[in-house]
N, C-alpha and C positions, 0 to 999 in steps of 0.2 A: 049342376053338371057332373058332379063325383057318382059315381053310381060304388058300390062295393060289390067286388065278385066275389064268389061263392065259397061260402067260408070251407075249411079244413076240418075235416072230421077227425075228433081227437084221437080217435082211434089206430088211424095212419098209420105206419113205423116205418122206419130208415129201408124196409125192404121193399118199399114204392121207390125210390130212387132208381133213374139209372144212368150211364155213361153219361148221356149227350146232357141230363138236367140234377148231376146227382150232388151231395150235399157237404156241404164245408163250417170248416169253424166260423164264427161272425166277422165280417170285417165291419169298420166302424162306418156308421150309417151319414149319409151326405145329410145338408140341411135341405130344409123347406123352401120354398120360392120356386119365382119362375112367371110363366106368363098364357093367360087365358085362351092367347090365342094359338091356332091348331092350324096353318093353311096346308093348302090338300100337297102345291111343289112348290119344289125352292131350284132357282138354277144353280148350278156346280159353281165353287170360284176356281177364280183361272187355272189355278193350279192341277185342277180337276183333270184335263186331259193327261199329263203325264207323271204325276205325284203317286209312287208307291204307298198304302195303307196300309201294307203288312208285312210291316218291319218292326213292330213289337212284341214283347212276351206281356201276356195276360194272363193273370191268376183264374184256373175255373172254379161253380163253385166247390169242388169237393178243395179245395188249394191246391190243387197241381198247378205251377205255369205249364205254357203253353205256346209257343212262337206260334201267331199268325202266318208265319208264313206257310206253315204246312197246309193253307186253303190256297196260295198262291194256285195258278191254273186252273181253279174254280170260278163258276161267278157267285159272287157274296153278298149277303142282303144284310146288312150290321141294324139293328134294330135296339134303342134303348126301351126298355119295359119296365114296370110297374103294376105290382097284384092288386090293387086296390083303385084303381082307375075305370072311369068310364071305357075306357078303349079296351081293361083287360080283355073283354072277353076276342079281342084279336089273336091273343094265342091260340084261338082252335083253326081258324084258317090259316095262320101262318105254318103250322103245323102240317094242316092238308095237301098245303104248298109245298113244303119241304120234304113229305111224303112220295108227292106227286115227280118232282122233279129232280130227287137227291140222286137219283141214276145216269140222269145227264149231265151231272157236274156242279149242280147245284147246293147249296149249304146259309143257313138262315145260323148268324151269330149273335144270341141276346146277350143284351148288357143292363140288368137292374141300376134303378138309381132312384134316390129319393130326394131330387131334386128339385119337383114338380108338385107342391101342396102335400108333402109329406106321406106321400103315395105307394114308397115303398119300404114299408117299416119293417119287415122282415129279416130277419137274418139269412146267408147263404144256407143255409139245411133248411130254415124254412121255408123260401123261396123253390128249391129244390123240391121241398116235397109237396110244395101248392102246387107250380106248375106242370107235376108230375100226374097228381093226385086228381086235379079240375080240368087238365087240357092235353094230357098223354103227349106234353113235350117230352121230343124226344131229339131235337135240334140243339147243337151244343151252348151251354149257359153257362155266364161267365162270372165272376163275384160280384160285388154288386159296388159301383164305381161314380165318382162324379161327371156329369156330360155340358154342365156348363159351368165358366166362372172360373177363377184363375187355380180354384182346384179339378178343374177338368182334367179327364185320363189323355193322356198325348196323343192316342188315338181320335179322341174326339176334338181335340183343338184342330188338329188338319182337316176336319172338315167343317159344314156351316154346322152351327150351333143349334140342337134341338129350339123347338117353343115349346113343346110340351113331350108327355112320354109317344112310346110308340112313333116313333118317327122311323124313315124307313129311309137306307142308305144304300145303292146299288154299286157294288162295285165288280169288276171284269175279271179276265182274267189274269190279270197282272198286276192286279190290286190298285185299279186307276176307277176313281170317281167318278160314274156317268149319267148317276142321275139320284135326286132324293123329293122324298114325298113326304110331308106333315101326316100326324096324327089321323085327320079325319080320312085321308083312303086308305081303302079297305084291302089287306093282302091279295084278295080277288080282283081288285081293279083291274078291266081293261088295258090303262095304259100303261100298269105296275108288270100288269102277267107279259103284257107286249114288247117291254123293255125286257124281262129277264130270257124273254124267247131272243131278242136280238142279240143280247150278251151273250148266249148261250153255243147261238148259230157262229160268232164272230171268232 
């Protein structure tokens, strides 16, 4: 199932970096573990209809915090990642996505973790300059944090618990939870693109 994306040319230097993917000192890396399975949706728990999610600060990766809530009156697509995953090469449509719709209000928030079969071994500058370097992210990226297990970021405990990387997490414009999809759909999804059109409209 691991597939490896495409390695980093040693070449590289800190001047592939930029704003929304750019690069930070290490923070310490999550464990290994997790679970095989990927389903495409997960329904919201209850909480989902009226529970703010952007009421934290996040470190990004260059270490700056960062209050969530300055996405508040956006709609938010929270996405955990991982360089060395099957699913990486989902960064280029996420991308395209965020491309495509960052005008209307739109904004796609990664969050590395190596949570999931030890998938994301990188440090924040390295991460920074893969995702920069392989998939011309340009969506803000944030250090790279636990998403499941009682070391989970407080952001990820208020909502349902990845099964693997690349999970994709829809939030409004109020920062209320309205819908989340597993690893296996694709940022192009139909019912993913159709969701962030109603969020959008709303």
């Amino acid at each position: 199932m691991e597939l490896r994306a495409p390695a980093l040319a040693s070449a590289l230097g800190l001047a592939l970096l930029v704003a929304g993917c750019g690069g930070a000192m290490d923070s310490g890396d999550a464990g290994a573990g997790g679970s095989p399975h990927m389903g495409a949706a997960v329904t919201a728990p209850a909480d989902g209809e009226g529970a703010d999610k952007l009421h934290f600060t996040m470190e990004r990766l260059n270490g700056d915090p960062e209050p969530l809530a300055k996405y508040r009156g956006k709609v938010v697509l929270v996405v955990n990642t991982a360089s060395e995953c099957g699913f990486t090469p989902q960064f280029e449509p996420l991308e395209a996505l965020y491309r495509e719709k960052r005008g209307m209000g739109f904004v796609i928030l990664g969050f590395p973790a190596n949570d999931f079969a030890g998938q994301e071994p990188r440090s924040n500058r390295e991460i920074a300059r893969f995702c920069k370097a392989n998939f011309g992210v340009s969506f803000p990226m944030f250090a790279k944090v636990h998403v499941i297990g009682d070391q989970a970021t407080p952001l990820f405990r208020e909502m349902p618990p990845p099964d693997w990387n690349f999970n994709k997490y829809l939030l409004d414009r109020r920062g209320r939870l309205v819908d989340h999809w597993g690893s296996v759909t694709e940022p192009d999804d139909p019912a993913l693109i159709a969701a962030i059109d109603a969020a959008l409209r709303s």
